[in-house]
C-alpha positions as CSV (number, residue, x, y, z in Angstrom):
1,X,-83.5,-121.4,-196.6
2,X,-81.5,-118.5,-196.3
3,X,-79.7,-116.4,-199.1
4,X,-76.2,-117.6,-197.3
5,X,-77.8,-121.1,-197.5
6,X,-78.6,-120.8,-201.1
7,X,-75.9,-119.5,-202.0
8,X,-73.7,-121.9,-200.6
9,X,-75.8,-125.2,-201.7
10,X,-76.3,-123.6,-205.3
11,X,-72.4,-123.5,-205.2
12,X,-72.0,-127.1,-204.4
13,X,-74.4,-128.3,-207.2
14,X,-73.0,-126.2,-209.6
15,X,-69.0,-127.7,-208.6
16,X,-70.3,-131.7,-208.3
17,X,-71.8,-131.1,-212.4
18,X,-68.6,-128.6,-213.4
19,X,-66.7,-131.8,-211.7
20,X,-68.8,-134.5,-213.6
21,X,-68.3,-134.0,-217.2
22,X,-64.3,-132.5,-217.6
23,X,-63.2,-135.8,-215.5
24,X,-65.0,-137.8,-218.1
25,X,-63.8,-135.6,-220.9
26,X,-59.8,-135.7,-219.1
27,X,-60.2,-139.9,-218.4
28,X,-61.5,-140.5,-221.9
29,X,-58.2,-139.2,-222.8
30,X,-56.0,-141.7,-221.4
31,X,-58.8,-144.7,-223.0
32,X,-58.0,-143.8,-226.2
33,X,-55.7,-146.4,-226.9
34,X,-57.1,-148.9,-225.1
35,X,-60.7,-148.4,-227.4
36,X,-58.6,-148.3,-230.5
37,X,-57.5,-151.8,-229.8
38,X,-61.1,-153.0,-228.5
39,X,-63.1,-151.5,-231.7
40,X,-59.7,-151.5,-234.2
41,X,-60.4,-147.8,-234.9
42,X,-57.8,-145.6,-237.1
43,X,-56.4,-142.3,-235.9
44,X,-58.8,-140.1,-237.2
45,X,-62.3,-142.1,-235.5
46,X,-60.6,-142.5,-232.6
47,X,-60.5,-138.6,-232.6
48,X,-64.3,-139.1,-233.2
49,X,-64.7,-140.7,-230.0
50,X,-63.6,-137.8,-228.3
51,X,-65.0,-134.6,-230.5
52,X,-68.4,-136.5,-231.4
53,X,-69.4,-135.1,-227.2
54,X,-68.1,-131.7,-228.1
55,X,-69.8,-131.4,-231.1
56,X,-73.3,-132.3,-229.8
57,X,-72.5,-130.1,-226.7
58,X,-71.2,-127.0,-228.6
59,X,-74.6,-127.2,-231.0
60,X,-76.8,-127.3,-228.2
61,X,-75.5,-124.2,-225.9
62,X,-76.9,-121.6,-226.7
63,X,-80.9,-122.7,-227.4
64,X,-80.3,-124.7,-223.9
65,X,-79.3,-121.4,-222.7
66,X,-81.9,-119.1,-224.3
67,X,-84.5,-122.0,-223.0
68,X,-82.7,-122.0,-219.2
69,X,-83.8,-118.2,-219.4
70,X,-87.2,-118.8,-220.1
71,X,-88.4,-121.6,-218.9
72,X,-86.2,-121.9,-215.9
73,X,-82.3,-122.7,-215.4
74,X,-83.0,-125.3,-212.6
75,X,-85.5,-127.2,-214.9
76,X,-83.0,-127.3,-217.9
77,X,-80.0,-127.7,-215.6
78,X,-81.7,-131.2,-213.5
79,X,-83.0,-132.7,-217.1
80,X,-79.1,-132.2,-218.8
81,X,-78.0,-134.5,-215.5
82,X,-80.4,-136.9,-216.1
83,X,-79.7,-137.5,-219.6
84,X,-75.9,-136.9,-219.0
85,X,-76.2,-140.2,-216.4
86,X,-78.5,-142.1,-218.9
87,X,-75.9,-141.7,-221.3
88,X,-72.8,-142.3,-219.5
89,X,-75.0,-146.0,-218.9
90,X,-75.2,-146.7,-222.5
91,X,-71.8,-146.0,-223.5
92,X,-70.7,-147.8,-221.0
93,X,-72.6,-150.4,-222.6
94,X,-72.2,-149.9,-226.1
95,X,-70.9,-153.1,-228.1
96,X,-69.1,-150.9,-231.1
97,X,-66.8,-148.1,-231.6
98,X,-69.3,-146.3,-233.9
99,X,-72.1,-146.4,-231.4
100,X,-69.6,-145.5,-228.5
101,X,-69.4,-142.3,-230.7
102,X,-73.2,-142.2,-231.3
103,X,-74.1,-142.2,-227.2
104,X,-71.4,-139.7,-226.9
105,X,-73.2,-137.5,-228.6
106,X,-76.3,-137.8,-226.4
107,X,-73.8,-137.0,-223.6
108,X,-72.8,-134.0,-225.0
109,X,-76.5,-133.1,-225.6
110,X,-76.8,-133.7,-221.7
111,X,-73.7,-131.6,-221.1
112,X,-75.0,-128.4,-223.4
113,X,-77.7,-128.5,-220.8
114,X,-75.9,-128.3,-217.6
115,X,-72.8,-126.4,-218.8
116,X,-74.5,-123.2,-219.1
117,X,-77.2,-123.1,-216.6
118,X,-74.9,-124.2,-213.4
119,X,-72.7,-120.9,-213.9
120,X,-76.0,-119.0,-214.9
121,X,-77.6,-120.2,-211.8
122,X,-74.4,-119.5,-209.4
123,X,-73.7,-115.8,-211.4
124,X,-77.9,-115.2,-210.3
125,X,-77.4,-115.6,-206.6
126,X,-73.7,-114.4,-205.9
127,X,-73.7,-110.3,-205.7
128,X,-71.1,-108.8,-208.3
129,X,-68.5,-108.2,-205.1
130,X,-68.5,-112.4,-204.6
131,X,-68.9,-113.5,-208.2
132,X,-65.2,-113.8,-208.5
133,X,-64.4,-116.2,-205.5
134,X,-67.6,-118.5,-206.4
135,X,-66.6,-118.4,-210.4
136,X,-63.2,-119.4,-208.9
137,X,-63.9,-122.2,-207.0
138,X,-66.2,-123.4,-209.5
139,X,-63.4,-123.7,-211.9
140,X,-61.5,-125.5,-209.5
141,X,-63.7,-127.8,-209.4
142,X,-63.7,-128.1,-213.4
143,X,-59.7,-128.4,-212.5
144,X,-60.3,-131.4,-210.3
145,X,-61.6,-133.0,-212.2
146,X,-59.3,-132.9,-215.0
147,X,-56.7,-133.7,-212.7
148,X,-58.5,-137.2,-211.5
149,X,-59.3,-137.6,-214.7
150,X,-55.9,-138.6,-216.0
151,X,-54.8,-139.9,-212.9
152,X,-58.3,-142.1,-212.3
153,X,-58.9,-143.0,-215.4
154,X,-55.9,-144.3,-216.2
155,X,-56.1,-146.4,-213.0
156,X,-60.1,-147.5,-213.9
157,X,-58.5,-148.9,-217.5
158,X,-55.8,-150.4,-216.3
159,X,-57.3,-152.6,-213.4
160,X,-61.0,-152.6,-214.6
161,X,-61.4,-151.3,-218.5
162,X,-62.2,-148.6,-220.1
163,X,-65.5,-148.9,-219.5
164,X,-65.6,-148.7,-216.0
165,X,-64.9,-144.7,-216.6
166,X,-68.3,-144.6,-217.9
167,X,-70.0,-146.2,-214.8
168,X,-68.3,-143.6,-212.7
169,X,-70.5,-141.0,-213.6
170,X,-73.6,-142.8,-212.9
171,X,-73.6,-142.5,-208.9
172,X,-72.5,-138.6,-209.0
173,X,-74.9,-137.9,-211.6
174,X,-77.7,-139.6,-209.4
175,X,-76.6,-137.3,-206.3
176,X,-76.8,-134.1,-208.1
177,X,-80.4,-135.0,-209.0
178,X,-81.3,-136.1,-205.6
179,X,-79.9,-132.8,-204.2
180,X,-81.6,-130.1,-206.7
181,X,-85.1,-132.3,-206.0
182,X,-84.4,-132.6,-202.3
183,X,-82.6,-129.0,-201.4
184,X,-83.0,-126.6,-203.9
185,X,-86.1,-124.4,-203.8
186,X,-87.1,-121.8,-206.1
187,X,-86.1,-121.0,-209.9
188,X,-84.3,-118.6,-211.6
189,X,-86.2,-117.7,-215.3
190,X,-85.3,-113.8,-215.7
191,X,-86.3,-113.8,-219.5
192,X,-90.0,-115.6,-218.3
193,X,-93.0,-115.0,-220.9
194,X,-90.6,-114.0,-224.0
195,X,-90.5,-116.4,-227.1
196,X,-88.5,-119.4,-227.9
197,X,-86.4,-118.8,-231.2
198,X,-87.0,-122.3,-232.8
199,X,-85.9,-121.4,-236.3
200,X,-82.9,-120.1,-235.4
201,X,-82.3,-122.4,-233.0
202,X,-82.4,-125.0,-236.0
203,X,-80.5,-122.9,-238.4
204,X,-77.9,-122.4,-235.7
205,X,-77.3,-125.9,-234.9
206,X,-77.6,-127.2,-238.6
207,X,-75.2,-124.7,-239.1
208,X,-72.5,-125.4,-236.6
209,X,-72.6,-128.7,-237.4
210,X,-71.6,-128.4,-240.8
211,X,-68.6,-125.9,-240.0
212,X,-67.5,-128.8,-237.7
213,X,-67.8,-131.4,-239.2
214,X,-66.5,-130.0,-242.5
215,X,-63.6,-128.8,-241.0
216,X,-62.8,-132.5,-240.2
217,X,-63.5,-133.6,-243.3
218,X,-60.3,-130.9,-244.6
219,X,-59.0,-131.2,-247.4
220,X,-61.8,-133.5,-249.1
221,X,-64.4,-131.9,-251.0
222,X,-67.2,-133.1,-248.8
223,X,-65.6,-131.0,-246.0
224,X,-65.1,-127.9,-248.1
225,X,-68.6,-128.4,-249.4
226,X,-69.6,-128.7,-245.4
227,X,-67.6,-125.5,-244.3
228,X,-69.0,-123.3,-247.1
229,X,-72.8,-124.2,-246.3
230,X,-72.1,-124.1,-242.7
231,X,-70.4,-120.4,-242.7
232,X,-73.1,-119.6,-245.3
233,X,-75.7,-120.8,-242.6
234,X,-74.2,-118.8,-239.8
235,X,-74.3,-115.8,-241.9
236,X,-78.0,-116.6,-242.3
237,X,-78.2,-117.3,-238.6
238,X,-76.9,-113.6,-238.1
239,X,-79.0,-111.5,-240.1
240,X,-82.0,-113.2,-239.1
241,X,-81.4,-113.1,-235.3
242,X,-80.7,-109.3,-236.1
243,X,-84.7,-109.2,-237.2
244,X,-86.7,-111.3,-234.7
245,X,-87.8,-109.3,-231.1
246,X,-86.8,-112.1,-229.1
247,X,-83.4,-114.4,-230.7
248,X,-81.8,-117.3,-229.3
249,X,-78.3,-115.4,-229.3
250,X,-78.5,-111.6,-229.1
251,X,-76.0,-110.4,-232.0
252,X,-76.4,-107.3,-231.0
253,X,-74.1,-108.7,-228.1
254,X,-71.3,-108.6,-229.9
255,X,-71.5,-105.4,-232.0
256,X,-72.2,-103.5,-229.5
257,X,-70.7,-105.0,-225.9
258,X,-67.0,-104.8,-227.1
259,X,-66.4,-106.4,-223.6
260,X,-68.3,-109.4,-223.6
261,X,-67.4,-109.8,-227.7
262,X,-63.7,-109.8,-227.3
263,X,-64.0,-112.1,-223.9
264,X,-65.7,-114.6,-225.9
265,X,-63.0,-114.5,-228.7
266,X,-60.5,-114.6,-226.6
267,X,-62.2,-117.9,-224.6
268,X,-62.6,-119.2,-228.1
269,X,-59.0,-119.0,-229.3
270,X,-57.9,-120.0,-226.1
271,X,-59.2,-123.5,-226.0
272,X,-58.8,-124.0,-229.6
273,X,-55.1,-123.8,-228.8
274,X,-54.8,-126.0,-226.0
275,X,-57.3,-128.9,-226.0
276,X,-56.0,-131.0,-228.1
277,X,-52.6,-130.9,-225.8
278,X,-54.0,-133.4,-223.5
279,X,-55.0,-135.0,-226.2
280,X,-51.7,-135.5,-228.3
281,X,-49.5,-136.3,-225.1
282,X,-51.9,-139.0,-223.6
283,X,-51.1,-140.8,-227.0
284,X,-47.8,-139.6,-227.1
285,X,-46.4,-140.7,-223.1
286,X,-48.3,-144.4,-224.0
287,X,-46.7,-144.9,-227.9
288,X,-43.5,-143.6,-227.9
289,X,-42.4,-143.8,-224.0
290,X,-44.7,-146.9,-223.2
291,X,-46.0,-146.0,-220.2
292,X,-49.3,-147.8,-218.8
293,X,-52.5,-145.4,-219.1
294,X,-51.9,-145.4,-214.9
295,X,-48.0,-144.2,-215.8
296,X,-49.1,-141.8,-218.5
297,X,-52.3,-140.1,-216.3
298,X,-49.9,-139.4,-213.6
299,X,-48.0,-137.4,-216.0
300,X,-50.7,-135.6,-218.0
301,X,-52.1,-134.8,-214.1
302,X,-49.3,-131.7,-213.6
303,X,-51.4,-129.3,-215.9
304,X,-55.0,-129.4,-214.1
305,X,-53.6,-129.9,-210.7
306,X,-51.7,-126.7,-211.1
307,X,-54.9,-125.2,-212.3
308,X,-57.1,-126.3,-209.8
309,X,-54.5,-125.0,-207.2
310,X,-54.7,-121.0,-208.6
311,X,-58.0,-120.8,-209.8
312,X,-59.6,-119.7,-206.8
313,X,-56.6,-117.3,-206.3
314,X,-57.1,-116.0,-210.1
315,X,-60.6,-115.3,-209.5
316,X,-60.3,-113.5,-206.0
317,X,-57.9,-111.6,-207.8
318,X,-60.2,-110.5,-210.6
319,X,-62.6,-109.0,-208.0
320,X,-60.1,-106.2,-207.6
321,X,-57.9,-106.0,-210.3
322,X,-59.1,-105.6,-214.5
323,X,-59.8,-108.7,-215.3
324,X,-58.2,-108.5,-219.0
325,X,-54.7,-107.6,-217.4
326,X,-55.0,-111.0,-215.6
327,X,-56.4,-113.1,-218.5
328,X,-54.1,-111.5,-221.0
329,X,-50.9,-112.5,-218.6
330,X,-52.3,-116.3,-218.5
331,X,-52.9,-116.4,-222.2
332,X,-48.9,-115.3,-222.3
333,X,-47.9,-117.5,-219.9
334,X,-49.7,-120.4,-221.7
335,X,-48.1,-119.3,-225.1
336,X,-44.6,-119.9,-223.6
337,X,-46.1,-123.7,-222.3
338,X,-46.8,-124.6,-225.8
339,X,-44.0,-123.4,-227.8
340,X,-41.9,-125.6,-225.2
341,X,-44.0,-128.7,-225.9
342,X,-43.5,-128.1,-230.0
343,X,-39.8,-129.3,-229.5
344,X,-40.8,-132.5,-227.7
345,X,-39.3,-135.5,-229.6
346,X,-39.1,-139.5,-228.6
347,X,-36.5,-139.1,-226.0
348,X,-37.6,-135.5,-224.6
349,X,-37.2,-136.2,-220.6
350,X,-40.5,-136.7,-219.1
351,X,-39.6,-134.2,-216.6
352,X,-39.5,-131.4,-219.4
353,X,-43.2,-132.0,-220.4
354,X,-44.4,-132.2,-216.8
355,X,-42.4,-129.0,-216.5
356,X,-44.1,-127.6,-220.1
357,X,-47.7,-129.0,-218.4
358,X,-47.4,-127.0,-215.2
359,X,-47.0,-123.7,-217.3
360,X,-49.7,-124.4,-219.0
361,X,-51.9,-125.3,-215.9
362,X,-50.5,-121.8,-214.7
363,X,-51.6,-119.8,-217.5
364,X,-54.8,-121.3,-218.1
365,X,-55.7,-121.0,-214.5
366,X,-55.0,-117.2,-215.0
367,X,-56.7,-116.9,-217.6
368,X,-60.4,-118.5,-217.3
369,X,-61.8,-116.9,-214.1
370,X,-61.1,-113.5,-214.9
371,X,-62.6,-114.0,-218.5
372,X,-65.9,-115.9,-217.8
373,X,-66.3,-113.1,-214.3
374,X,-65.6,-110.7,-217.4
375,X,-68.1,-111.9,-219.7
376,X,-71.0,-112.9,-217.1
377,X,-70.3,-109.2,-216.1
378,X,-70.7,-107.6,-219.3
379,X,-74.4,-108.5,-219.3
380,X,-78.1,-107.6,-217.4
381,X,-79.3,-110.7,-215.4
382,X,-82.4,-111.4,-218.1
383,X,-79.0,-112.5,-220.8
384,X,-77.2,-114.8,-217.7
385,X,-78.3,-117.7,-219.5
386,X,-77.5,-116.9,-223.2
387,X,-74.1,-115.5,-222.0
388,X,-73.5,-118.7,-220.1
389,X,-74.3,-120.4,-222.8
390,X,-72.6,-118.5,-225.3
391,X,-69.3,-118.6,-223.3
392,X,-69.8,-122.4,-223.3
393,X,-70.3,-122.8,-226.6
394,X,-67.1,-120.8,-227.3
395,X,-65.3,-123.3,-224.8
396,X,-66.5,-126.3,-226.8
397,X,-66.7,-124.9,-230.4
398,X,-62.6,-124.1,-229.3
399,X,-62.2,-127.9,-228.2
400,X,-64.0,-129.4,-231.3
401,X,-61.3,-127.0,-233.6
402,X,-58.2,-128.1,-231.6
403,X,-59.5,-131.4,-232.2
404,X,-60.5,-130.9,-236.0
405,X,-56.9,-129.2,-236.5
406,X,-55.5,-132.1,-235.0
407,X,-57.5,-135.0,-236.8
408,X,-56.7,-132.9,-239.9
409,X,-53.4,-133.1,-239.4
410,X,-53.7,-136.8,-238.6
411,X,-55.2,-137.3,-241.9
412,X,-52.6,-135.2,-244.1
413,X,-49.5,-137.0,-242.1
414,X,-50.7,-140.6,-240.9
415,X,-53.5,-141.1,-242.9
416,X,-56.1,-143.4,-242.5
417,X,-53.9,-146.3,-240.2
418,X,-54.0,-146.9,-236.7
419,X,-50.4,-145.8,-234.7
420,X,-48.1,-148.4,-234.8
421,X,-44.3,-148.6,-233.8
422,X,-44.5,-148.1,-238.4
423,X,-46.1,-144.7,-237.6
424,X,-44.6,-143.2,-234.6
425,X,-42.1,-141.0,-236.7
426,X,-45.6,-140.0,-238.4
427,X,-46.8,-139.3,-235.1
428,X,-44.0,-137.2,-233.8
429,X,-44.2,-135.0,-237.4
430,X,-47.9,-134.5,-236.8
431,X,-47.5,-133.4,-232.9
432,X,-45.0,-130.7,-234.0
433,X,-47.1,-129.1,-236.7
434,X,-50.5,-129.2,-234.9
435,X,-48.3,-127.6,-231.8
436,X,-46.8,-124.8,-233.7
437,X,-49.8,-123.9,-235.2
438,X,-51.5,-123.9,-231.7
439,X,-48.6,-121.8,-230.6
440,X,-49.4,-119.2,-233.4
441,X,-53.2,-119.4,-232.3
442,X,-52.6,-118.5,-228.6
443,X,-50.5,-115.5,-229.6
444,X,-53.3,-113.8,-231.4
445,X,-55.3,-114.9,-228.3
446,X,-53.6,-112.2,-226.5
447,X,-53.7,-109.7,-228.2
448,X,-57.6,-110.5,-228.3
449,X,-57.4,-110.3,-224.8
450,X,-55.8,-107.2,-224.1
451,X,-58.0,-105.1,-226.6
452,X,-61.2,-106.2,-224.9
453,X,-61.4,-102.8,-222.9
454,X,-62.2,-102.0,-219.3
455,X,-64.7,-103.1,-216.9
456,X,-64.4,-101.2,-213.9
């Protein structure tokens, strides 16, 4: 096969996965209410069955993408699909709400796997003049899928179940293995022969674990307990990366590649500040305007659709112009999308939050191509993987917080009750505070943005 070959079959793999797992994370969204009645779960585990995938995911990055580097990112990308599909099989399955949650972990585990080789795998056969374009279309793709999400798996509940969203997966998943085994020759393992970091692997994941799950456990003293070990274990995590010749995660990355440190922070704000949005307004267009999930999906749809429409256009654009300038205006334009949504009430017209949604497609879609081209930029091809990974992890550490801050919130306002007509004013009181603080967060995002220096 030739290099146009490759590159163009590597870029097809790498969209059908980046397709796969934000439709199931979008169409789990519009479930959520129809699983709360199936398993009778409260507020806050019905958060669970969304952050439990994030969580194992986000924990998993980085070794995955240290291991991709080593031992081959084709090898750890075509093992994350096959446990991915396995999983989507037993949650589709799975006869309670607490195992639901339990197989959605494994699903994230499957996720960490593929999430950062497939954009380590495109960024090692695209030339730095095309990384752009291919970084843009795979986005869209991540785009579509959170656009059919909504729209599909409100449809798939409505007429089928909730679990049919599950079973989705399972023939996409079983064509992307069929393709890397068939098509796709050769391996990409730029870090081959260097050590695996299995300590700090551990300490790493141990210690993300506990940050997240003690920030959901806020304001009980379990979850303070949690936060302090975890941040205690990170600050292990560092100094002991800082000694070892061959880490998991390069810290040295960050205190001294102001570029790739600040892209990350900015990714991480960024998502911590507009996750949960999809979240909070799937609930919000079922409970207080009673739509159908089919109703409510076509709503929620405006945001990715918009995003998978200027993607590609944001990442052509990042080829020529700074990249930061074009990030920074999409984290501005996404700041005005939120602080519209925080005055949404019961009878806000549906055509203001579509309206609110589109803004927020626009700036999001301006902002992630030019920051992950930035960050996969600001590295040599042995770190491709770890950077991958590391930008993932930032992506899903962000979602698990928007989703903490939210179930949080949840806790303080609602409580431990499922949302009933009893709660809705609840409801409303909690989207307002978990907006305006999100709000606040992707303000600071910008500045983070801005300050993260030049490239070319």
């Amino acid at each position: 096969m030739d290099d146009h070959g490759l590159k163009r079959l590597v870029l097809l793999i790498a969209i059908l996965a980046s397709f796969l797992t934000p439709f199931m994370s979008s169409a789990i969204n519009i479930a959520l209410p129809t699983i709360s009645h199936e398993f009778d779960l409260d507020a806050v585990s019905l958060g669970w069955v969304a952050s439990s995938y994030l969580l194992a995911a986000a924990v998993f990055l980085v070794p995955f993408g240290r291991l991709a580097d080593i031992r081959g990112q084709k090898r750890i990308f075509l093992w994350g699909v096959v446990v991915y599909t396995a999983a989507s099989v037993l949650c589709a399955l799975a006869p309670t709400g607490w195992l639901l949650i339990a197989f959605r972990m494994v699903q994230g585990i499957g996720g960490a796997m593929t999430f950062g080789t497939g954009t380590a795998m495109l960024i090692s056969v695209f030339p730095p003049g095309e990384r752009g374009k291919a970084l843009g279309l795979n986005i869209a793709a991540v785009y579509l899928g959170l656009s059919l999400g909504p729209t599909l798996g409100g449809l798939l509940t409505q007429q089928l179940g909730w679990r049919s969203i599950f079973w989705v997966n399972v023939p996409l998943g079983i064509l992307i293995v069929i393709l890397v085994l068939w098509r796709l020759r050769g391996e990409w393992a730029e870090a081959r022969g260097e050590g695996f970091d299995l300590v700090g692997s551990i300490v790493y994941g141990l210690a993300l674990a506990a940050v997240m799950l003690g920030f959901s456990r806020l304001p009980q003293p379990l979850g303070v307990g949690l936060l302090f070990a975890g941040l205690v274990g990170l600050l292990l995590f560092g100094l002991w990366e800082m000694r070892i010749t061959h880490p998991v995660l390069d810290i040295r990355l960050f205190r001294h590649n102001r570029a790739f440190a600040f892209s990350n922070l900015a990714a991480l704000i960024n998502y911590s500040a507009t996750y949960a949005v999809g979240f909070l307004l799937s609930l919000y267009l079922q409970y207080m305007h009673g739509l159908s999930p089919q109703e409510a999906g076509l709503i929620l749809v405006a945001q990715p659709a918009i995003q998978a429409v200027f993607s590609p256009l944001a990442g052509r654009v990042s080829d020529r112009v700074e990249p930061r300038v074009v990030a920074s205006a999409g984290m501005a334009i996404t700041v005005v999308g939120l602080l519209l949504l925080v005055f949404v009430g019961a009878g806000t017209p549906l055509s203001f939050i579509v309206f609110s949604l589109a803004l927020l497609g626009l700036g999001f879609a301006l902002f992630s191509s030019p920051n992950t081209h930035a960050v996969m930029s600001a590295v040599d091809k042995r770190r491709y993987g770890v950077a991958s990974g590391t930008l993932a992890t930032m992506r899903l550490t962000g979602q698990t917080l928007s989703l903490g801050i939210t179930m949080l919130v949840f806790a303080l306002i609602i409580g431990s009750a499922q949302i009933t007509p009893t709660q809705y004013e609840a409801f409303v009181q909690s989207m307002h505070i978990i907006l305006a603080i999100m709000t606040g967060l992707c303000a600071v995002g910008v500045f983070a943005s801005l300050v993260r220096g030049r490239m070319r």
